[in-house]
Backbone bond lengths (Angstrom), bond angles and torsions (degrees), N, CA, C in turn:
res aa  C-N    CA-C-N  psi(-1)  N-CA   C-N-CA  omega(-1)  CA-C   N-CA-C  phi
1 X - - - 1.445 - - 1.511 109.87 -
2 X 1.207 116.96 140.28 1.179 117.01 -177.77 1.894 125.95 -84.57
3 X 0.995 132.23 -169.47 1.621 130.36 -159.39 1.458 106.36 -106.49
4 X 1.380 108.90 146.66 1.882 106.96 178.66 2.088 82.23 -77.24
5 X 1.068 96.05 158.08 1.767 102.80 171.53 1.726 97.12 -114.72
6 X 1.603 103.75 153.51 1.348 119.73 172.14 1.243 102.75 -68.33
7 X 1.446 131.10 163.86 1.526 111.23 132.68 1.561 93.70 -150.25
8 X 1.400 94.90 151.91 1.836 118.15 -173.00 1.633 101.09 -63.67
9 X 1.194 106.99 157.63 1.727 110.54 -170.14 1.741 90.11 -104.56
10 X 1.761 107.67 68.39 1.223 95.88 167.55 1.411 108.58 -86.52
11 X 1.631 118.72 -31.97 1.601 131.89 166.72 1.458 104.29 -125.51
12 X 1.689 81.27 136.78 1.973 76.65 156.81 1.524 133.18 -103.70
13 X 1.187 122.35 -164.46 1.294 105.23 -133.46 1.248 106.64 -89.34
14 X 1.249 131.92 8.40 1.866 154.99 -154.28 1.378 81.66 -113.40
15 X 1.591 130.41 -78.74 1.423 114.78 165.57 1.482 172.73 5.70
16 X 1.952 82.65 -59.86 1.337 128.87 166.28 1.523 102.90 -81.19
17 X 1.471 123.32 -32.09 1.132 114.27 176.76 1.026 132.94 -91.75
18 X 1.511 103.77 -1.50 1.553 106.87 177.81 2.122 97.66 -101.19
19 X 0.941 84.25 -29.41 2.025 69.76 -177.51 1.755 85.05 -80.53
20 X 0.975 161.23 21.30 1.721 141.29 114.71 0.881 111.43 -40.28
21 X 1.384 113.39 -68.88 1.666 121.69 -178.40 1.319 103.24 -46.18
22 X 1.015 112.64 -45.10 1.862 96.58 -130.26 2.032 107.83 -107.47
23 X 1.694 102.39 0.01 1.243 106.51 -163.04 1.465 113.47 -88.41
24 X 1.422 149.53 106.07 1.184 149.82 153.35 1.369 131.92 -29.23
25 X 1.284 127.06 -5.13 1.125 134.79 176.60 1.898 97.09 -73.10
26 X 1.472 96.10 161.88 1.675 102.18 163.55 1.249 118.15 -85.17
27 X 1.780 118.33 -26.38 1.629 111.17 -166.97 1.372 104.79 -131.58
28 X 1.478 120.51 5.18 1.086 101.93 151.72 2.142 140.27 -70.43
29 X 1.720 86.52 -31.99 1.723 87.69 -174.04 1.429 120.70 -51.12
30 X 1.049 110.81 -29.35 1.527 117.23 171.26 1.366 125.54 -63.72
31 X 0.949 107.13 -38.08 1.832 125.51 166.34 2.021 120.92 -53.07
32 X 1.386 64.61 -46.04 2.177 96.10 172.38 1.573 100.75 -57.92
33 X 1.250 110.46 -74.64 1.189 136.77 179.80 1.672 117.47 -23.33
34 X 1.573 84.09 -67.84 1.721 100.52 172.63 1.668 113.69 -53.35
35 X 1.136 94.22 -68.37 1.598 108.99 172.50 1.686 112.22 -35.05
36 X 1.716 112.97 -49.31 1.451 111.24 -170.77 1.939 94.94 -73.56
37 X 1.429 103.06 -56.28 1.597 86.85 -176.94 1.910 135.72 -35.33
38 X 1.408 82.21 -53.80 1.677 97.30 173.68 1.799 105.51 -64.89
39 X 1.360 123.96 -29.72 1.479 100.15 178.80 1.998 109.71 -85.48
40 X 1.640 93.03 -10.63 1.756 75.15 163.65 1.943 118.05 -99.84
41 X 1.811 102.07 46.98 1.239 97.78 173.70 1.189 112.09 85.05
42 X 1.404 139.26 -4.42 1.689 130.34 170.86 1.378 112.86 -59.13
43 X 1.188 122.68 147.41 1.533 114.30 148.79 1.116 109.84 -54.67
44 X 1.768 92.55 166.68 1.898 103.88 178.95 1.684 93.24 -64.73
45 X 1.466 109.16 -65.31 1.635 107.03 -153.82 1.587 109.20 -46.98
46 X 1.952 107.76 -37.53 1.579 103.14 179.66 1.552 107.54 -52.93
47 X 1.529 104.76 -50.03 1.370 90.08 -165.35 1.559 134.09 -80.53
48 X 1.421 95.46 -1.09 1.465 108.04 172.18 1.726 123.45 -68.21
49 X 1.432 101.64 -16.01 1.471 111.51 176.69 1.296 111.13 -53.15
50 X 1.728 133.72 -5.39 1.283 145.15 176.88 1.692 110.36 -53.05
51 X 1.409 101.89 -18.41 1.687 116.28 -154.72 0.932 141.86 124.96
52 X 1.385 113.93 15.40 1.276 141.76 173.33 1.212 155.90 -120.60
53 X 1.040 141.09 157.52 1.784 121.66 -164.25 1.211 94.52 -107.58
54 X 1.671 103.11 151.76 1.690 123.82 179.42 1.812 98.48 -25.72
55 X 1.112 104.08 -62.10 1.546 117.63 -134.73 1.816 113.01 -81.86
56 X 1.698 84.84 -31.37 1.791 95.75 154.83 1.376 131.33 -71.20
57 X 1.643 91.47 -46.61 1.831 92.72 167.90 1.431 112.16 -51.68
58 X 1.205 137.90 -40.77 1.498 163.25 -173.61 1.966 89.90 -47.53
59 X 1.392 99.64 -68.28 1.662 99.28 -177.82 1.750 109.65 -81.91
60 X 0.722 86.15 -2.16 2.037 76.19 162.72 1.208 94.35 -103.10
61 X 1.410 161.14 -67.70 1.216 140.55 -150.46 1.866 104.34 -67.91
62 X 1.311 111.53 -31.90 1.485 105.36 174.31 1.290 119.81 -61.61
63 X 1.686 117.23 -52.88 1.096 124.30 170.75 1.624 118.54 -51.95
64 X 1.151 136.04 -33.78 1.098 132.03 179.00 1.643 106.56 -75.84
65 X 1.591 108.93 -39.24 1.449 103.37 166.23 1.835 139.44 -11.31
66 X 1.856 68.90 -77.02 1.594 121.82 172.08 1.525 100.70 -56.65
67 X 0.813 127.95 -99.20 1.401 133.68 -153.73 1.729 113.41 -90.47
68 X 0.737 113.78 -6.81 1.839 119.56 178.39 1.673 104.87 71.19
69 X 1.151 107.52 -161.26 1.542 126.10 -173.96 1.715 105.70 -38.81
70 X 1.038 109.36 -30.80 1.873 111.47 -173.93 1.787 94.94 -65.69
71 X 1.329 120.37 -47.38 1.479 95.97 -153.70 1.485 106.70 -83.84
72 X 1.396 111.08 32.96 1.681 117.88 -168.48 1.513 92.66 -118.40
73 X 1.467 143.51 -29.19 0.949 129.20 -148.80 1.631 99.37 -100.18
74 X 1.076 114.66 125.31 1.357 120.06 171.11 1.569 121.17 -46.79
75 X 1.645 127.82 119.97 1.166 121.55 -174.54 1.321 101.97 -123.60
76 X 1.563 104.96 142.12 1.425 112.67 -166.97 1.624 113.79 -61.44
77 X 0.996 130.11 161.78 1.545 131.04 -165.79 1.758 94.91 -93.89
78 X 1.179 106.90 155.25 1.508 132.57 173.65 1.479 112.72 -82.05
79 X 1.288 129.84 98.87 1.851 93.07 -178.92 1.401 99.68 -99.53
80 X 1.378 94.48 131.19 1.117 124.55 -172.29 1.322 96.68 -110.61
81 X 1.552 95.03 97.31 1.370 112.04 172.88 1.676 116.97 -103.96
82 X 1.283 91.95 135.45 1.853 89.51 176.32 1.400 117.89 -84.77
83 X 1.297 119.96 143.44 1.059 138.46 -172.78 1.241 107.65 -101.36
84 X 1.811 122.20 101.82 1.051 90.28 175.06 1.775 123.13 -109.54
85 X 1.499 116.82 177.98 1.804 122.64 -139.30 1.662 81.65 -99.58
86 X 1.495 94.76 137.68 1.756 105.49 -166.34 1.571 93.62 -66.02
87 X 1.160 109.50 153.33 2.019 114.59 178.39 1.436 90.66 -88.24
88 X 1.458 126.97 -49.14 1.190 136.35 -165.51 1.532 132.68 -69.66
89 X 0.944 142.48 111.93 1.854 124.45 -171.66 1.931 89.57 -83.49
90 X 1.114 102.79 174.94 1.611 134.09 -166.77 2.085 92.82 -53.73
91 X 1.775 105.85 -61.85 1.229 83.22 -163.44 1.638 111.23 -102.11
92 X 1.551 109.34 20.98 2.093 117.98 158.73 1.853 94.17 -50.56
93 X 2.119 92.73 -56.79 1.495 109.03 -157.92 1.704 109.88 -35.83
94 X 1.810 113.46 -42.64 1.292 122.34 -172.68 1.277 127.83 -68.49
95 X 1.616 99.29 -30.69 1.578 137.44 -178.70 1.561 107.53 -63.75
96 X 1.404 107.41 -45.07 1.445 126.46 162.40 1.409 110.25 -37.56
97 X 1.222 88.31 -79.78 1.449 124.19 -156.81 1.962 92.49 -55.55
98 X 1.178 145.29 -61.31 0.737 144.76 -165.47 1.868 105.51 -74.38
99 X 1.561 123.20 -16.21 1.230 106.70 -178.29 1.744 113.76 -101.35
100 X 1.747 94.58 -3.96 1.637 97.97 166.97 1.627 122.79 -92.32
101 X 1.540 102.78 4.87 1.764 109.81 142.88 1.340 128.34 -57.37
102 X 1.747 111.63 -16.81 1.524 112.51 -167.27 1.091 106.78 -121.26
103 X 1.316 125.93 142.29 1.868 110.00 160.09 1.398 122.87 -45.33
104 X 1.527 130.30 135.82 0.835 118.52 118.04 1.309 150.45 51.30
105 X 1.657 127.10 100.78 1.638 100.48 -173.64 1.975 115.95 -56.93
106 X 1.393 99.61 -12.34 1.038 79.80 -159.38 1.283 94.00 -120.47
107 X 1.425 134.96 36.01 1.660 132.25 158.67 0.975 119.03 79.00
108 X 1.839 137.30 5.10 0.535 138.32 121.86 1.431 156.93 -23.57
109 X 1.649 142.05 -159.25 1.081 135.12 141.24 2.112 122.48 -97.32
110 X 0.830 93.43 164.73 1.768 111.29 174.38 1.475 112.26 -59.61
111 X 1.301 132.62 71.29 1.424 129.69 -179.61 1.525 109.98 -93.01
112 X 1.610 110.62 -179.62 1.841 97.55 -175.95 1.202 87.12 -86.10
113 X 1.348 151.20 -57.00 1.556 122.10 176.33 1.100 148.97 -28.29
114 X 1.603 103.13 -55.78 1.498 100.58 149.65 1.869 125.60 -42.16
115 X 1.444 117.00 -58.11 0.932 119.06 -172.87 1.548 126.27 -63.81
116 X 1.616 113.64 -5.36 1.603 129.40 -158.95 1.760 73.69 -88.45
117 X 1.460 111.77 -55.94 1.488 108.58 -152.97 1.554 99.83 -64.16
118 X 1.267 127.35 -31.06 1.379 132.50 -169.53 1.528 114.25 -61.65
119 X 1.521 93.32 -42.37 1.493 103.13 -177.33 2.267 105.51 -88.73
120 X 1.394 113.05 -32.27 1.573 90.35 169.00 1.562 108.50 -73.56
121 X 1.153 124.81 -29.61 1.855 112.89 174.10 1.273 104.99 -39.29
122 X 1.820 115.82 -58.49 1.733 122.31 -169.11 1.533 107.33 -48.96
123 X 1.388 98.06 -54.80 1.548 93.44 -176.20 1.196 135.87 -89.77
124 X 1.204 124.75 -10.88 1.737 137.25 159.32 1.332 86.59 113.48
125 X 1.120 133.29 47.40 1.544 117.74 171.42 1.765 99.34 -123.19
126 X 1.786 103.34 151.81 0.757 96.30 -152.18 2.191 98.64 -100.92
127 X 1.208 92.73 12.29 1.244 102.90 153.37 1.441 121.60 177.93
128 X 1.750 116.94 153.40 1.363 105.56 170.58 1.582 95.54 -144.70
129 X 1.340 96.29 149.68 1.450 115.18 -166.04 1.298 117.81 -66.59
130 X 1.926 119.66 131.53 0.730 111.97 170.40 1.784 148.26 -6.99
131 X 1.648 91.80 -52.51 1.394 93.08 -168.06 1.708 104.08 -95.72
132 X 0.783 106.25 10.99 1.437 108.36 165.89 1.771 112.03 -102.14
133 X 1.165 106.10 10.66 1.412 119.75 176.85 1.639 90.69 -94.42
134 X 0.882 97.88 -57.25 1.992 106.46 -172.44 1.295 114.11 -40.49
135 X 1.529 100.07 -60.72 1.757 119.54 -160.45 1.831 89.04 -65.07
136 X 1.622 120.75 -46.91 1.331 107.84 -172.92 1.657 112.62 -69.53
137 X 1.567 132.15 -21.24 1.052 157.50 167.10 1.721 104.65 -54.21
138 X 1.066 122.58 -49.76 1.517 134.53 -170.78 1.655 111.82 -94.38
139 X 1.422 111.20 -14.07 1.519 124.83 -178.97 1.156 103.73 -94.78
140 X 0.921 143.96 -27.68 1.363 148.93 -132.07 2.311 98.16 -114.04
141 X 2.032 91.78 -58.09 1.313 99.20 163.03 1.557 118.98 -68.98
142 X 1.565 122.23 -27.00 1.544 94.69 154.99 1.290 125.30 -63.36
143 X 1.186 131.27 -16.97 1.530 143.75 -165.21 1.372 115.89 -65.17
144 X 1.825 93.80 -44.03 1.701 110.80 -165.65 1.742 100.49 -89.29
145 X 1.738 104.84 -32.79 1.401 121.65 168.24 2.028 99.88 -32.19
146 X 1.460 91.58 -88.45 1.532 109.93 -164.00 1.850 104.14 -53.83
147 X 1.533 127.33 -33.07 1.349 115.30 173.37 1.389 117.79 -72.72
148 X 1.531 117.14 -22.26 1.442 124.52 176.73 2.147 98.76 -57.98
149 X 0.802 106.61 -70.02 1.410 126.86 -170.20 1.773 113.81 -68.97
150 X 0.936 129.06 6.34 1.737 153.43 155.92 1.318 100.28 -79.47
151 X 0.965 124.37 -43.66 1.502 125.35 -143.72 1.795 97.89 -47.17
152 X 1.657 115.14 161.11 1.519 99.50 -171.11 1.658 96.95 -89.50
153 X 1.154 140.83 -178.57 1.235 161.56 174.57 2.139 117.96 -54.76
154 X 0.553 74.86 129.86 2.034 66.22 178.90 1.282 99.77 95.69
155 X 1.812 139.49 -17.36 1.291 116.09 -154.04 1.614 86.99 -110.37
């Protein structure tokens, strides 16, 4: 059987039931919910049947403990996007660019494999990943794309 839970008298439980009701968010009401059940005396596990697992309900009732009404409100995510650090300096990029005019050592076509190895030879590395062969492979043809189409008028 599972445990009655404490909870801090940051709201009471009429409170808790009205930000269920009353909250517009998508992932907060459930949070409300939990929170209002357990302050009218549910167990966690009963009251987790809202949609939730033992062990999450477990950290929302702590977190609300801890921090009151803030750690309930859903906050938008950060994207934390990585940036990633060019392999190439300005004139590798041209160096590139001018050796995917030619085949290939090996007579082939221009794949990102080929091009990963092309670009760790340039830089002394002793490898770079396929798909960073591509993206420099696909950058390179927007490159020639957008200088094709600059060109001035009359030529």
């Amino acid at each position: 059987m599972g445990r009655k839970a404490h909870l801090e008298n940051h709201l009471s439980s009429e409170q808790l039931k009205e930000r269920y009701r009353q909250t517009l968010d998508k992932v907060e009401p459930r949070r409300w919910h939990l929170l209002w059940l357990v302050s009218e005396k549910w167990k966690i596990k009963e009251a987790a049947a809202v949609g939730y697992n033992y062990d999450y309900a477990l950290e929302v009732v702590k977190a609300y403990n801890e921090q009151g009404e803030e750690a309930i409100r859903n906050k938008p995510r950060v994207s934390q996007k990585k940036s990633l650090k060019a392999l190439l300096n300005e004139a590798q990029l041209e160096e590139l660019k001018e050796s995917l005019k030619h085949p290939p050592v090996d007579k082939g076509i221009w794949i990102g494999p080929k091009v990963a190895h092309w670009i760790a030879e340039k830089i002394g590395r002793e490898k770079v990943w396929p798909q960073r062969g591509w993206d420099y492979r696909s950058k390179v043809s927007l490159l020639s794309q957008s200088s094709e189409t600059e060109t001035p008028e009359g030529q």
